[in-house]
VEXKOL-567072 format. One line per 10 residues: their letters; for each residue x, y, z of N, C-alpha, C. Coordinates in pm, 1 decimal, decimal comma, always signed. Layout:
A) X Y Z X Y Z X Y Z | ...
***
This chain:
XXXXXXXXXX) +83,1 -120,7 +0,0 +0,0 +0,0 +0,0 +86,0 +124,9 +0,0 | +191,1 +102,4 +62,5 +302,4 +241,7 +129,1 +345,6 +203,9 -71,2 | +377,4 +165,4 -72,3 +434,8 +173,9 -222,2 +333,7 +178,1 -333,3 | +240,2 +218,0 -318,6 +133,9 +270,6 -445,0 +105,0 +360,5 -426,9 | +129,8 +398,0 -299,0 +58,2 +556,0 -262,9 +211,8 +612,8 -356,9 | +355,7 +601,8 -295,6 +492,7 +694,4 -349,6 +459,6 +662,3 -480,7 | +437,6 +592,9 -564,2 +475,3 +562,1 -716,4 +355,1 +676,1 -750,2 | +222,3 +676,2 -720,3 +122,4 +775,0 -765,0 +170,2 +910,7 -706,3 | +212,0 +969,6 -601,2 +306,3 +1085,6 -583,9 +379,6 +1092,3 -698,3 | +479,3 +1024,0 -702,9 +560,3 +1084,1 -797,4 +522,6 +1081,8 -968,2
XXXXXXXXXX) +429,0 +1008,5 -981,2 +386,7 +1016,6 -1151,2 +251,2 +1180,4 -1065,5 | +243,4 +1248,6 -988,1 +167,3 +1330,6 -973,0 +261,1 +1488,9 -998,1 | +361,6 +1450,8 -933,7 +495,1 +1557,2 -936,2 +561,7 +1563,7 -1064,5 | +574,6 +1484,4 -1144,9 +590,2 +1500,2 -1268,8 +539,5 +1535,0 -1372,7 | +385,3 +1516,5 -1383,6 +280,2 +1582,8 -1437,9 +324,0 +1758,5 -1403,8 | +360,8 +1753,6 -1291,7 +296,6 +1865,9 -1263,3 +443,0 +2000,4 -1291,9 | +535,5 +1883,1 -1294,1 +658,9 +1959,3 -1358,3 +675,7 +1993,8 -1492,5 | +598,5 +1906,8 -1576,1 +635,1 +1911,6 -1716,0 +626,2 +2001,1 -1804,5 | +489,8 +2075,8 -1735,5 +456,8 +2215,0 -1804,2 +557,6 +2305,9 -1794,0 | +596,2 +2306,8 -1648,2 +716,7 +2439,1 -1615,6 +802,1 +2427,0 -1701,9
XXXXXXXXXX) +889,8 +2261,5 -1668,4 +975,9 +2302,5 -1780,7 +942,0 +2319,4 -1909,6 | +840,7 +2261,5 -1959,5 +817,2 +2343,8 -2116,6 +806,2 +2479,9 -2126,1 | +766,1 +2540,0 -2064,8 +731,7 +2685,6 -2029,5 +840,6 +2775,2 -2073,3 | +943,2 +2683,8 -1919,2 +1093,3 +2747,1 -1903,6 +1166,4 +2769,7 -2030,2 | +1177,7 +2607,3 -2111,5 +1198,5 +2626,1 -2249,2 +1159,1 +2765,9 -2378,1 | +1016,7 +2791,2 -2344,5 +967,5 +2827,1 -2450,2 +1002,2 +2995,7 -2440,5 | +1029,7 +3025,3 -2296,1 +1046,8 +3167,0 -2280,3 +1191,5 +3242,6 -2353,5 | +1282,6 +3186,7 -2410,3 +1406,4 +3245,1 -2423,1 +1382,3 +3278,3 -2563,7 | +1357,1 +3156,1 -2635,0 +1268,7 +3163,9 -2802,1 +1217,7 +3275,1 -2800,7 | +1103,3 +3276,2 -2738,6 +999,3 +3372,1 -2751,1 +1027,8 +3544,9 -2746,2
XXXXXXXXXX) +1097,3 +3575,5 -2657,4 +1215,3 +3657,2 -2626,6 +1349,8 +3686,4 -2701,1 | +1370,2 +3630,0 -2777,8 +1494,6 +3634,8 -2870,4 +1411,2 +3700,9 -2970,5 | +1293,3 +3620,7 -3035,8 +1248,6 +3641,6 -3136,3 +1166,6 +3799,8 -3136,3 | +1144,0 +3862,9 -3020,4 +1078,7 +3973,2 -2972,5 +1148,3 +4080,0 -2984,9 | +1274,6 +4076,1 -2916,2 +1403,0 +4131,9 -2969,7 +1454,2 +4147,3 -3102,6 | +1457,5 +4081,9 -3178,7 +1509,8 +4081,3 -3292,9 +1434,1 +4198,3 -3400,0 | +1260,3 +4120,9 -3354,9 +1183,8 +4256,2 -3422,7 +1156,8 +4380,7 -3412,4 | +1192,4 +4389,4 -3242,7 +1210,1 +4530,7 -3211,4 +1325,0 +4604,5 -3268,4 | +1452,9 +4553,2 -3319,7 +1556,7 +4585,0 -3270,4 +1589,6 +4565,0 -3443,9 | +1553,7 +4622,6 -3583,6 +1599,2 +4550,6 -3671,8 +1715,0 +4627,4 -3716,2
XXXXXXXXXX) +1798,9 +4737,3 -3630,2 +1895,2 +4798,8 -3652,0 +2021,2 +4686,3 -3594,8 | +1990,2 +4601,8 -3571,0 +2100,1 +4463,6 -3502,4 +2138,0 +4424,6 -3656,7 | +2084,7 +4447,3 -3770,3 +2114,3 +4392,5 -3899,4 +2242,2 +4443,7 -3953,0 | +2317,4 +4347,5 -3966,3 +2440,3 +4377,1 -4014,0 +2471,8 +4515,3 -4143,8 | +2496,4 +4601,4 -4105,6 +2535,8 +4724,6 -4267,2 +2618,0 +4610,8 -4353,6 | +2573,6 +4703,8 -4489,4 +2665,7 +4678,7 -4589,1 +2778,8 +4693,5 -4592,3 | +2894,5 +4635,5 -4631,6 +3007,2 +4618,9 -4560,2 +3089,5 +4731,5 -4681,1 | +3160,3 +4811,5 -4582,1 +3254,8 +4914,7 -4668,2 +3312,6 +4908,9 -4761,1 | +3381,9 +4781,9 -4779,5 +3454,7 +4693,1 -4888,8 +3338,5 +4727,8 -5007,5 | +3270,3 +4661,5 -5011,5 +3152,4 +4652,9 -5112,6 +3128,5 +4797,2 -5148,1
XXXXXXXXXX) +3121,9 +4875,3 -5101,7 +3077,3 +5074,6 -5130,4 +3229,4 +5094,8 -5196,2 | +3277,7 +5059,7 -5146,7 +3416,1 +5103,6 -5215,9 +3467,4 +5032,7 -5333,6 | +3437,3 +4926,2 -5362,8 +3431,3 +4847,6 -5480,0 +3445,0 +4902,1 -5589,4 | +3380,7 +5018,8 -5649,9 +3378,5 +5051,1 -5801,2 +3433,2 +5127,4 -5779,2 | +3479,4 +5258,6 -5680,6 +3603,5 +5336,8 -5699,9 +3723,7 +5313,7 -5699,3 | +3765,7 +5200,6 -5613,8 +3875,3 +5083,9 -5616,7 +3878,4 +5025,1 -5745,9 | +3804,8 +4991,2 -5866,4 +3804,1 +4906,9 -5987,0 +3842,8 +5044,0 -6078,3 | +3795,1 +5174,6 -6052,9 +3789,0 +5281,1 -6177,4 +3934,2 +5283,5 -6149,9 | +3979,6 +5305,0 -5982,2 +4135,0 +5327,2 -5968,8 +4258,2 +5199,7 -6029,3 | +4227,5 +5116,8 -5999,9 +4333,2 +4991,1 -6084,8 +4282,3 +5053,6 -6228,2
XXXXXXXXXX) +4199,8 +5070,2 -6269,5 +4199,2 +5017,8 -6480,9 +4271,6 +5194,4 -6468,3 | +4251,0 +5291,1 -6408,7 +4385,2 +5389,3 -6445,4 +4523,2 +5339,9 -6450,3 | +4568,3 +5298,9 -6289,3 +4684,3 +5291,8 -6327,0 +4723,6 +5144,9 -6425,5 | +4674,8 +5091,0 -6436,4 +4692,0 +4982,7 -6578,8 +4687,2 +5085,3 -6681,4 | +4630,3 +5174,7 -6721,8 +4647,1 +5225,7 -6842,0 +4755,3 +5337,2 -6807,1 | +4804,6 +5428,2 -6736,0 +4933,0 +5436,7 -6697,7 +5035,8 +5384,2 -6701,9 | +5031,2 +5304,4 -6650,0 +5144,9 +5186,2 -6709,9 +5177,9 +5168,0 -6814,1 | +5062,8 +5151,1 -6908,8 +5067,7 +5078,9 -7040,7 +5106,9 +5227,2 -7131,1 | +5112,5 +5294,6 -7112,7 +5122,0 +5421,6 -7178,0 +5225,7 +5482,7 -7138,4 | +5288,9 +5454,8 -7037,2 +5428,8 +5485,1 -7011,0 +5517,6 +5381,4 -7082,9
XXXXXXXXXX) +5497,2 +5276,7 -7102,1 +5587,0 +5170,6 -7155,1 +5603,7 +5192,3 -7327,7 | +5461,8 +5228,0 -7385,5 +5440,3 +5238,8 -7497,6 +5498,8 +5370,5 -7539,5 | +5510,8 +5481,2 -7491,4 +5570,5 +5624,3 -7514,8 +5690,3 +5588,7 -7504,9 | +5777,3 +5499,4 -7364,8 +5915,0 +5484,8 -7391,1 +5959,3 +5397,6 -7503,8 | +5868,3 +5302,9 -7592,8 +5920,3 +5265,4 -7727,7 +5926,5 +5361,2 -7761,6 | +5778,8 +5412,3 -7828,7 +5787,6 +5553,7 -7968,6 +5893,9 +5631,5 -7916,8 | +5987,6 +5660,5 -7786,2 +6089,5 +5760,1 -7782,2 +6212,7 +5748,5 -7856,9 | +6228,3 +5587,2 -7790,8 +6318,7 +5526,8 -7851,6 +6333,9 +5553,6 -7985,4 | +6263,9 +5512,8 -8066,2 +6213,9 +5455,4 -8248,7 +6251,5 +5623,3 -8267,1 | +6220,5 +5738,5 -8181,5 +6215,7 +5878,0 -8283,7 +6341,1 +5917,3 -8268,2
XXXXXXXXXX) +6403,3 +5877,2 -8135,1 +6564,8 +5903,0 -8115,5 +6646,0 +5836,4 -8210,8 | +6643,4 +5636,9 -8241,5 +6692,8 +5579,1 -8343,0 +6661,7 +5650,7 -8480,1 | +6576,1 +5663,8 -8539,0 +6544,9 +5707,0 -8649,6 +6582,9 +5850,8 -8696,4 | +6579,2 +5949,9 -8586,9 +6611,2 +6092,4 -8597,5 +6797,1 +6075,8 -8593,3 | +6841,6 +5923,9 -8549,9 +6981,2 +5979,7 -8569,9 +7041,1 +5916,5 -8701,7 | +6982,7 +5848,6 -8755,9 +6981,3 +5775,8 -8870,7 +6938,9 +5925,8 -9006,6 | +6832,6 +5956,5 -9007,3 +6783,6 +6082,1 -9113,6 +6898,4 +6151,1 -9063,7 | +6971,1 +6222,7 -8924,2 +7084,5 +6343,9 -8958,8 +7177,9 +6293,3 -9043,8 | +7228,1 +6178,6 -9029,9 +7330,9 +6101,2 -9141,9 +7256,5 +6142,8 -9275,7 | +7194,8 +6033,1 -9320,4 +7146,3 +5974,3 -9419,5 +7063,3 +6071,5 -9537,2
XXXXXXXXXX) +6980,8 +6178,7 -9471,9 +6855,1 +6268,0 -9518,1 +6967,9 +6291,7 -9634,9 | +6872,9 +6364,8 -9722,8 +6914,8 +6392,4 -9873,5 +6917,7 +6579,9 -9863,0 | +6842,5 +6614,1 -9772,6 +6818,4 +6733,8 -9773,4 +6864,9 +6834,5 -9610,4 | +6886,2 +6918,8 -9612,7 +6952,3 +6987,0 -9476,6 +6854,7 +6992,2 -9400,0 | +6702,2 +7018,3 -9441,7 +6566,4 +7029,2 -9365,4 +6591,2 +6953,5 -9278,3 | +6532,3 +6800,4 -9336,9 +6541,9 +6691,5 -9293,2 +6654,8 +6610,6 -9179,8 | +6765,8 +6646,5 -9256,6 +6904,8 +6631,6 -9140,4 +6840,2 +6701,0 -9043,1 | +6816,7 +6874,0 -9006,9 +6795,0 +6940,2 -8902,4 +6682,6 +6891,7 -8856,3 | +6540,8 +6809,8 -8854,1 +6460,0 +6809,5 -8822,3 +6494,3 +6644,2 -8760,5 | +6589,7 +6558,3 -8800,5 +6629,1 +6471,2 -8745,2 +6697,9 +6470,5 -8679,3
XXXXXXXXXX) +6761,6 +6562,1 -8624,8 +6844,6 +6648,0 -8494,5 +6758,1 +6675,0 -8392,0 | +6672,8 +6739,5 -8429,4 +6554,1 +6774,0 -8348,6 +6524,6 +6670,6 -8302,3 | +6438,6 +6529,2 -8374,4 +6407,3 +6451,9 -8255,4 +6521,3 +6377,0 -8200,6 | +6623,5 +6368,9 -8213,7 +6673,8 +6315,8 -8114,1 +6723,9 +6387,2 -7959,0 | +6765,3 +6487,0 -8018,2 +6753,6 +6599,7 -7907,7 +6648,3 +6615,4 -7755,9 | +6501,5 +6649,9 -7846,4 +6381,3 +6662,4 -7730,4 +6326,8 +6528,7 -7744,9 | +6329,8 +6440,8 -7798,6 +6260,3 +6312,8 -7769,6 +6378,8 +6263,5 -7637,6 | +6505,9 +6225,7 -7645,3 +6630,4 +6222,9 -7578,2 +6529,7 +6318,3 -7398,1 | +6560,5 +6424,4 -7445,1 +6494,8 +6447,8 -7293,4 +6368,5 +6467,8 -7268,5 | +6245,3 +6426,2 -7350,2 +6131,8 +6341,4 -7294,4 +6122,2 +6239,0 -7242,5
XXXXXXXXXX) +6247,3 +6124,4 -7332,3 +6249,6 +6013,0 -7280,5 +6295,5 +5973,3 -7123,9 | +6369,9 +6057,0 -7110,5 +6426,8 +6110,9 -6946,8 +6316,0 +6080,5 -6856,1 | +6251,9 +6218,9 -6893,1 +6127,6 +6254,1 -6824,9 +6052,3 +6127,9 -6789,4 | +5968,1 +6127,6 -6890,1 +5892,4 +5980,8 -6913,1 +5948,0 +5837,6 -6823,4 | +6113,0 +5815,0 -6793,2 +6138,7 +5750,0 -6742,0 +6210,8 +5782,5 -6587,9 | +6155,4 +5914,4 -6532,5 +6192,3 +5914,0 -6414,5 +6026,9 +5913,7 -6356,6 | +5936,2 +5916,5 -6417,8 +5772,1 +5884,6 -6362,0 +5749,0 +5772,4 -6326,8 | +5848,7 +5661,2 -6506,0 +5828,8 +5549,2 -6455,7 +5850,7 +5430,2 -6338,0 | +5944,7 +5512,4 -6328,3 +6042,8 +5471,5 -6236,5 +6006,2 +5477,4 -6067,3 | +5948,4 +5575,5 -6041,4 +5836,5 +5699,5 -5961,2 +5726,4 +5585,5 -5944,2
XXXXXXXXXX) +5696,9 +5502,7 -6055,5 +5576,5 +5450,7 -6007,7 +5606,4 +5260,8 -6070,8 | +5744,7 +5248,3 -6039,4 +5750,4 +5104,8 -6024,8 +5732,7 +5021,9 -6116,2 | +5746,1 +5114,2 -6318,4 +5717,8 +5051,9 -6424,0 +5847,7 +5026,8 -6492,6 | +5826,4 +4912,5 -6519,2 +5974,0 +4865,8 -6629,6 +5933,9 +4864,6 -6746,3 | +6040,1 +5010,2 -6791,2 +6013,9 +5044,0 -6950,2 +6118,8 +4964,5 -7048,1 | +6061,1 +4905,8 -7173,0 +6141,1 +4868,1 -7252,3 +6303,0 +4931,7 -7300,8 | +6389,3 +4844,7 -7334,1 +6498,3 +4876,5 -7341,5 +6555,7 +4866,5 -7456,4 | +6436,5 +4833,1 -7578,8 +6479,4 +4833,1 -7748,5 +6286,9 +4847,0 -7781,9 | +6354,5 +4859,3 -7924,3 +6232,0 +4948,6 -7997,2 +6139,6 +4792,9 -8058,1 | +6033,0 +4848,1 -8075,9 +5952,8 +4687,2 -8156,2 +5984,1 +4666,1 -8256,3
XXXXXXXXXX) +5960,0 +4545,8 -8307,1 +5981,2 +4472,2 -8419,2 +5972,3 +4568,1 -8564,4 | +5834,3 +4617,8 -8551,6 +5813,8 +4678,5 -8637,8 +5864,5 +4813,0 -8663,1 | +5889,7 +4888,7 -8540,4 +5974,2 +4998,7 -8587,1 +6106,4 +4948,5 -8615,1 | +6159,4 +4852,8 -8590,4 +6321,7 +4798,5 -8635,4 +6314,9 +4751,0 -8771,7 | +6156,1 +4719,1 -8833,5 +6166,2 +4711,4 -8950,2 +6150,4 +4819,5 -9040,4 | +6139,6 +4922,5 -8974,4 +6115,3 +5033,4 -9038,1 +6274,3 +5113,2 -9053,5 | +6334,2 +5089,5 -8919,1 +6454,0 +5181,2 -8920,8 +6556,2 +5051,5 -9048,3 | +6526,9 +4922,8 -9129,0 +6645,9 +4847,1 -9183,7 +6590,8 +4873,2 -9276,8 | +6427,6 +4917,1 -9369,4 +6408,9 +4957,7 -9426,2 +6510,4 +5111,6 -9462,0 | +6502,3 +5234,5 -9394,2 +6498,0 +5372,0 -9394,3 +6693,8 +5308,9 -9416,5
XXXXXXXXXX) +6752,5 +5247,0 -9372,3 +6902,0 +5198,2 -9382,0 +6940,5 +5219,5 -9520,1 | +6839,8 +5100,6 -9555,9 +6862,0 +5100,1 -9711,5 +6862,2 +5194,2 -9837,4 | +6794,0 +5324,6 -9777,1 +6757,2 +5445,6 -9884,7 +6888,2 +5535,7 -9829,7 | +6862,5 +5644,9 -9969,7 +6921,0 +5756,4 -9946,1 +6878,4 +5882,1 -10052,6 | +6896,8 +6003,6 -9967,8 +6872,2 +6127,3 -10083,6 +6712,9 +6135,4 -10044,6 | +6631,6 +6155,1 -10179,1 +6548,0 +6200,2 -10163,8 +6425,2 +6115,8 -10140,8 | +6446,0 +5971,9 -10165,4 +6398,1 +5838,4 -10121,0 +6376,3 +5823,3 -9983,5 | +6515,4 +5844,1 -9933,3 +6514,0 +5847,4 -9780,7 +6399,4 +5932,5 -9739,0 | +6423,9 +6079,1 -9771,3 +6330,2 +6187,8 -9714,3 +6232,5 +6170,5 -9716,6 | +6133,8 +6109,2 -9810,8 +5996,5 +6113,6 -9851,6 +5952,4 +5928,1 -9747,9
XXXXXXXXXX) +6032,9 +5868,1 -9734,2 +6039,8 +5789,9 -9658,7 +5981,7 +5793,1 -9489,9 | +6083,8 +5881,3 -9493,3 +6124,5 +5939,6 -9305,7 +6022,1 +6032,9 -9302,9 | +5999,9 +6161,3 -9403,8 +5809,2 +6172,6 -9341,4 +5746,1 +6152,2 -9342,7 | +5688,2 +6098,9 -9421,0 +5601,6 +6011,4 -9438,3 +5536,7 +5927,7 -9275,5 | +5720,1 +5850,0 -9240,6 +5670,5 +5766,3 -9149,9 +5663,3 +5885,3 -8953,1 | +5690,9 +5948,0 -9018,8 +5734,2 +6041,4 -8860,8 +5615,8 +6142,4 -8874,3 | +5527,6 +6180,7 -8988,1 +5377,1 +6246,3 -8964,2 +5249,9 +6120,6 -8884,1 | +5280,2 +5979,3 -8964,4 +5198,9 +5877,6 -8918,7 +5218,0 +5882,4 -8776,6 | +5341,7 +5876,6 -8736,5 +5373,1 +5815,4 -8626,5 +5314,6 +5985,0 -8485,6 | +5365,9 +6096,6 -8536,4 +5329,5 +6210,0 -8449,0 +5183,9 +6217,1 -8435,6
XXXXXXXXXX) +5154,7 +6181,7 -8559,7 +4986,9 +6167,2 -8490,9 +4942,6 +6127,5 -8392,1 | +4984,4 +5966,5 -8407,4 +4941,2 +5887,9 -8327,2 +4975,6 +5892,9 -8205,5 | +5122,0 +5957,7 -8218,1 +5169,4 +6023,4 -8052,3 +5088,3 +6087,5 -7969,3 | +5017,6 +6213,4 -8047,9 +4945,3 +6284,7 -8041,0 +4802,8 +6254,5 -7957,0 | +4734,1 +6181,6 -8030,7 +4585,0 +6099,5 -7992,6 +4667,5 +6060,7 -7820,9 | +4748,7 +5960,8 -7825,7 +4810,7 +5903,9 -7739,4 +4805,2 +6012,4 -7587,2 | +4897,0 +6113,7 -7613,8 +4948,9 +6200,7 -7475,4 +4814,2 +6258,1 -7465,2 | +4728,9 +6282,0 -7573,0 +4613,5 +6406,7 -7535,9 +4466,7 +6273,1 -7432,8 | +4495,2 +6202,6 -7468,0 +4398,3 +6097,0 -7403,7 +4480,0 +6094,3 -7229,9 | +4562,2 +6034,6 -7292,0 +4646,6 +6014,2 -7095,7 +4615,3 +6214,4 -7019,9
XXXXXXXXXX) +4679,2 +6215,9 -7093,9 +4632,1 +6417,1 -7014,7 +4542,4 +6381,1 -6908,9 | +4432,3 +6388,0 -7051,3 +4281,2 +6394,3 -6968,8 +4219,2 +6262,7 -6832,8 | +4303,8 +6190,3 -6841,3 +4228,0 +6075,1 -6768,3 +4366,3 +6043,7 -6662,7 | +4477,2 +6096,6 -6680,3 +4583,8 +6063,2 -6542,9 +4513,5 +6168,7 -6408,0 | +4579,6 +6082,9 -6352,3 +4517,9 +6120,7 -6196,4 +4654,9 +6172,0 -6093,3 | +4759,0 +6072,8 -6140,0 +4861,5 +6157,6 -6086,5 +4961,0 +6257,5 -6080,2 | +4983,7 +6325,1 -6037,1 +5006,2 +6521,3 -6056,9 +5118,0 +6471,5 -6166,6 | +5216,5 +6414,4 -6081,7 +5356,8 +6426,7 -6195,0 +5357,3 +6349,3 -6310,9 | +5299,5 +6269,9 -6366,3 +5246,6 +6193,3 -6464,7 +5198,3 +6282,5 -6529,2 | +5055,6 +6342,5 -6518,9 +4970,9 +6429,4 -6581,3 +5047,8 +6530,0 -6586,6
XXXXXXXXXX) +5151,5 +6631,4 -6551,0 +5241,7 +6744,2 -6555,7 +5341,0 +6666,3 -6710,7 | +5404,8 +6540,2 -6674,9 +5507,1 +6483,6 -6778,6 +5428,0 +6484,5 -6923,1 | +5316,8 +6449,4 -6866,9 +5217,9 +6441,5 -7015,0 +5189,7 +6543,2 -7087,0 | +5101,5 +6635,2 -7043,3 +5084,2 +6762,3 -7085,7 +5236,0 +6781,9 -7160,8 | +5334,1 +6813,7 -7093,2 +5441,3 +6870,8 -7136,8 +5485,6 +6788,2 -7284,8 | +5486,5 +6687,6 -7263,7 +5510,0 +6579,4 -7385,1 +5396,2 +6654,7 -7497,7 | +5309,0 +6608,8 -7440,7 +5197,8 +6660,6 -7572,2 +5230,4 +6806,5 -7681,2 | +5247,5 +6865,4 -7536,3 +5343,8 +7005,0 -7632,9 +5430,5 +6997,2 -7741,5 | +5549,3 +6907,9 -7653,4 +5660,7 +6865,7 -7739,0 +5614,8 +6790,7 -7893,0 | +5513,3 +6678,0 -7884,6 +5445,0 +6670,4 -7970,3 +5401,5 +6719,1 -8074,3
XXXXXXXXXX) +5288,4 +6805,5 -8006,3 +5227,0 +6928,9 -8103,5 +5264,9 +6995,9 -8195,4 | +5408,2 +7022,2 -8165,2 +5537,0 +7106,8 -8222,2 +5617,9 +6998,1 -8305,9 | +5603,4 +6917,5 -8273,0 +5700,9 +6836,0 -8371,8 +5562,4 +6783,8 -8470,4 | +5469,2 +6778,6 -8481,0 +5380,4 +6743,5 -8593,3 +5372,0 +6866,1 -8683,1 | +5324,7 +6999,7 -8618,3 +5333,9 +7102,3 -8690,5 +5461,9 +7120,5 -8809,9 | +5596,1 +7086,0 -8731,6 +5697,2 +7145,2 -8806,4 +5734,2 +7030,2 -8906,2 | +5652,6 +6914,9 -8909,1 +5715,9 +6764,5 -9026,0 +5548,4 +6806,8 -9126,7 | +5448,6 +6829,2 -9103,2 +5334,9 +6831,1 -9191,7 +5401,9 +6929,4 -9276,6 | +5435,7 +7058,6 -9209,2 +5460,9 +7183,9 -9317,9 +5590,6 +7075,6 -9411,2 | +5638,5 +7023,1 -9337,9 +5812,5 +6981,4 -9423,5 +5792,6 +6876,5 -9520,7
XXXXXXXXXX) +5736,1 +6813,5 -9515,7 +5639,8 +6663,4 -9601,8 +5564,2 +6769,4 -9717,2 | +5494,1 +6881,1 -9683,7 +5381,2 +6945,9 -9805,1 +5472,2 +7019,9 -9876,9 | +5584,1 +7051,4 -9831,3 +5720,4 +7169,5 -9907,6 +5816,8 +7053,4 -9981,6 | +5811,2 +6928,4 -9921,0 +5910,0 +6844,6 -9986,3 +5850,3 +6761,3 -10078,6 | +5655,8 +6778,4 -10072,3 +5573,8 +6739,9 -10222,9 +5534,6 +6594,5 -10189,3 | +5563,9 +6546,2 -10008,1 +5519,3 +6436,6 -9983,0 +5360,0 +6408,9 -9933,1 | +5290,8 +6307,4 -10032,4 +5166,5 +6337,8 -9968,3 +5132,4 +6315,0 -9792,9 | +5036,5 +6436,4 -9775,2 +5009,6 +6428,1 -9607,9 +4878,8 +6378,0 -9632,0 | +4855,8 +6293,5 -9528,6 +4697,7 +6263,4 -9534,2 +4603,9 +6343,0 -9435,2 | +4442,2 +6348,4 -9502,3 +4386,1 +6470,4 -9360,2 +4437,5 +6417,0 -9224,2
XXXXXXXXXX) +4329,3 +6542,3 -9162,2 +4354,8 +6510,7 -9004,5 +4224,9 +6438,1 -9016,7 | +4120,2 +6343,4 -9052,7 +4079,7 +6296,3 -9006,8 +3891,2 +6389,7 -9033,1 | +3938,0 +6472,1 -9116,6 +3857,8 +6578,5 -9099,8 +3868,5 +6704,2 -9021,2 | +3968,1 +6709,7 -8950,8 +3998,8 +6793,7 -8816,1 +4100,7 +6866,5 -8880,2 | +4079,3 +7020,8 -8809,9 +4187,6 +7083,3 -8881,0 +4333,2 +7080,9 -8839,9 | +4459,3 +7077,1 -8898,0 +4592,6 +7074,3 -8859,8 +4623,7 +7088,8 -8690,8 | +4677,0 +7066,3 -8568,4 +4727,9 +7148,2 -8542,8 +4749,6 +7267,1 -8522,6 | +4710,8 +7402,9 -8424,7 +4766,9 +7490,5 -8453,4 +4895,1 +7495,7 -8395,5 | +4948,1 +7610,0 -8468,7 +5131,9 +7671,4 -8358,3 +5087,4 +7700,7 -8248,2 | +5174,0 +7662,4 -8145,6 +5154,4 +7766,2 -8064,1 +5180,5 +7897,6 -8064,2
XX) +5068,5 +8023,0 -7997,8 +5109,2 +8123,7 -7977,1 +5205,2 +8196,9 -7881,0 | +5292,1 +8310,5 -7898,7 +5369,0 +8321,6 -7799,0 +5332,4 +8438,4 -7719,8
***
């Protein structure tokens, strides 16, 4: 009897516990989840990295094209220095000799320039000219007189152009002071050396081709 009465006690005490602890359970849930909705500033922000993302991507594809435009200007320096010392020999005409003096001269200290930026910003510039301008300078070897001349402007209006397009694009889109200062200045140097080979090519009866529709070049004023 003493032992049916304890066994029904305790299946009575357990009943009577079971709720609590479910209860106990259910309160922290219930409470977390209460919190959370009150509180929806607990939500993680967008992470800085991510906001900064596309000004970080515009900044690399500059200096990649910096780079690439410093490397590519220290060929064409090269090719106008080789070639400008080749025409002072070779030219048929004194123009030409003097105007192949010229670039070796200010191309000589553009190329300077150009390679103390690079240098400034950790780029390794080539140390010979491309293929194709080396086929141009064993070509220009082979002539002389007035062959040569019509030759050499021919290829040094093509080529200032394209210099041209070249420095006036970097200008506008470099970001860093002394880069964008080297450029500008180049472009000048440029400017001036297209002006003074178009007039010398149309006096020496070599055809110039348009600008493209665009008018010449002007001089600068002083």
């Amino acid at each position: 009897m003493k032992l049916r009465q304890i066994r029904n006690l305790a299946i009575g005490a357990a009943a009577l516990l079971s709720p609590v602890a479910l209860f106990g359970q259910a309160i922290p849930i219930e409470i977390a989840a209460s919190q959370t909705q009150a509180n929806p500033t607990n939500q993680q922000p967008p992470s800085t990295a991510m906001q900064d993302s596309g000004t970080n991507a515009n900044e690399v594809s500059q200096t990649m094209k910096d780079k690439s435009f410093l490397r590519h200007a220290a060929e064409g320096g090269l090719a106008e220095v080789k070639l400008g010392q080749l025409a002072a020999e070779k030219a048929g005409s004194e123009e030409v000799r003097a105007f192949g003096r010229k670039m070796v001269d200010e191309h000589t200290t553009l190329n300077s320039q150009i390679a103390s930026v690079a240098d400034s910003m950790g780029v390794r510039l080539p140390k010979t000219i491309t293929k194709e301008e080396q086929a141009e300078y064993d070509k220009l070897s082979a002539l002389s007189g007035n062959d040569f001349d019509t030759e050499y402007l021919t290829v040094m209006v093509k080529d200032h152009r394209k210099d041209l397009r070249d420095f006036r694009d970097e200008a506008a889109g470099a970001t860093d002071p002394t880069l964008k200062t080297t450029v500008e200045s180049g472009e000048k140097v440029i400017r001036d050396h297209l002006i003074t080979v178009d007039k010398l090519a149309r006096d020496k009866g070599v055809p110039v081709p348009p600008h493209g529709g665009n008018k010449p070049p002007a001089a600068p004023t002083s």
